[in-house]
C-alpha positions in Angstrom: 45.6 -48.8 30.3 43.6 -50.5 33.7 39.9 -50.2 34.1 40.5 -46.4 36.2 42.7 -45.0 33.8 40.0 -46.1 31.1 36.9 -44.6 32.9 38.5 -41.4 33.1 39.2 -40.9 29.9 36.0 -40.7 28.9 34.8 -38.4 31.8 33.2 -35.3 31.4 34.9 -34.0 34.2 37.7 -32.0 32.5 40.2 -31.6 35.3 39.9 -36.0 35.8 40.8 -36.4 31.7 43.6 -34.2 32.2 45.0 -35.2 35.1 44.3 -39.0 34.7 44.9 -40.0 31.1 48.9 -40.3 30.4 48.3 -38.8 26.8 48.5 -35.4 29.1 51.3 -32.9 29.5 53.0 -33.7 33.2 52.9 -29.7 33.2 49.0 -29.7 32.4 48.1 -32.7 35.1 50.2 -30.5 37.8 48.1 -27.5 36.5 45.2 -29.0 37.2 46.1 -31.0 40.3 46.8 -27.5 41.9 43.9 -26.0 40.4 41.4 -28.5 41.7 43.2 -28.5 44.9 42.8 -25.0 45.5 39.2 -25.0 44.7 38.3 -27.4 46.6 40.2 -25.9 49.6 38.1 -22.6 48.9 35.1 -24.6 49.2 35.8 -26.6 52.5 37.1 -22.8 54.4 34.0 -21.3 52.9 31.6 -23.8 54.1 33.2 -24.5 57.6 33.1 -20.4 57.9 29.4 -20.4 57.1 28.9 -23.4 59.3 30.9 -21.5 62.3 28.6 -18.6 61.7 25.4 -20.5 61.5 26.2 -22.4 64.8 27.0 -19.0 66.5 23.1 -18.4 66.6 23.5 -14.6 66.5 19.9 -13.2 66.4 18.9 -9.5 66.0 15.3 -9.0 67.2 13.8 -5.6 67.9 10.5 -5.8 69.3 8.0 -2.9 70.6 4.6 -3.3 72.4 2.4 -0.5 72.4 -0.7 -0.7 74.5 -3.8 2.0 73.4 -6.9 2.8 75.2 -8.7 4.0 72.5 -8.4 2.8 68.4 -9.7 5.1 66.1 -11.6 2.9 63.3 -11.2 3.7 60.0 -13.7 5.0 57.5 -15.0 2.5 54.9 -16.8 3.3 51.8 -18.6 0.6 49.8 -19.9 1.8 46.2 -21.4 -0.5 44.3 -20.5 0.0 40.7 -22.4 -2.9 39.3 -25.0 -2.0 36.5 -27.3 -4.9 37.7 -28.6 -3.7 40.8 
């Protein structure tokens, strides 16, 4: 078993002990070769879509100016509830 082999083995990585280690099924390291594969695909489409997107610089902005000549001011009350006065 070479130094690769050997370091995979004792990955956490589940797909990488599967697929690497020859104690493995060929059935199970195909398995997981197309598995990882796929998801990894998924990944690089999902990202470049959401890069495409970002880059597209779509904005949606909705703004309204109102000009008044007269502002009504509203009432304020101040009560002092304190018992030290």
């Amino acid at each position: 078993m070479n130094g690769d082999q050997q370091s995979f083995r004792f990955s956490q990585l589940l797909a990488c002990r599967c697929v690497f280690t020859s104690r493995s099924p060929v059935v199970c390291r195909i398995l997981w070769c197309v598995i990882v594969a796929v998801s990894v695909s998924l990944f690089v489409a999902q990202v470049g879509q959401r890069v495409a997107v970002y880059f597209q610089y779509k904005t949606n902005v909705d703004v309204q100016v109102k000009y008044v000549d007269v502002i009504d001011f509203p009432a304020v009350t101040v009560c002092n509830q304190n018992n030290f006065r």
